[in-house]
N, C-alpha and C positions, 0 to 999 in steps of 0.2 A: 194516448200518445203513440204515434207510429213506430217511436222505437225502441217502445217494450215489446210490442210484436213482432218483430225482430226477435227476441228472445223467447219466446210463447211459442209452445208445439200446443195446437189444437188438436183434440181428440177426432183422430181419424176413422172415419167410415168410408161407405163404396159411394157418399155423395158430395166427398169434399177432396179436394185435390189442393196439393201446396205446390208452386211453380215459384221460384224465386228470380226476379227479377230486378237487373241492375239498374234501369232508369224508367223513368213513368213511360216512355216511348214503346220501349221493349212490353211493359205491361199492357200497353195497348193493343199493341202487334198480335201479343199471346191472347187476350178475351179474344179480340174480333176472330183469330185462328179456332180457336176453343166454339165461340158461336157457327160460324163456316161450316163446322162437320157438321154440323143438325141443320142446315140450312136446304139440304136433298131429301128429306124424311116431314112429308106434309104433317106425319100423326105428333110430329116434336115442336114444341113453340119454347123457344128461347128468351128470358128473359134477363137484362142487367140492371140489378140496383146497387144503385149509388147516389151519394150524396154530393159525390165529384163531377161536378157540369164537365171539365175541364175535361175530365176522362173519359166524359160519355160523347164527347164532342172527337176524340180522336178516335174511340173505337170504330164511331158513325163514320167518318173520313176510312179508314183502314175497310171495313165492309163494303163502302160506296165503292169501292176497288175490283171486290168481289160480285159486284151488282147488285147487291145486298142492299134494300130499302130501309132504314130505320123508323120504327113506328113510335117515336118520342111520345111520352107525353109528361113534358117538363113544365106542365102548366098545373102539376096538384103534386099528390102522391100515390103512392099504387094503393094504398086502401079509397083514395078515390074514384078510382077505375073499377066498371063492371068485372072486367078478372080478377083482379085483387080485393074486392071487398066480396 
């Protein structure tokens, strides 16, 4: 349920960040920004998982901005994919 994590502080390390964000729009602005910086660094490949079509469709919109090609592949899951499995 969304809005118990809302209440839930996840144990922090140097590979998780909490950005609090007031509507799914803003949340989208913030990944695609967050992807953008590794976007100049050939040796970093960015990946977003989600279960959220709906989010991955505005991130892709907010990067197309950035000239940013998105490499969907919304047709399995990442343990289907050579990378992920």
């Amino acid at each position: 349920d969304a809005a118990q994590w809302a209440h839930t502080v996840p144990e922090i390390n140097e590979h998780v960040r909490i950005i609090r964000c007031q509507h799914a729009e803003e949340e989208a602005r913030v990944i695609a920004l967050l992807m953008r910086e590794h976007a100049d660094d050939p040796a970093i490949r960015t990946a977003l998982i989600t279960p959220d079509e709906v989010l991955m469709q505005r991130v892709a919109a907010h990067l197309k901005r950035y000239d940013i090609t998105v490499d969907r592949t919304a047709s399995g899951t990442l343990a289907q994919t050579q990378a992920g499995s």
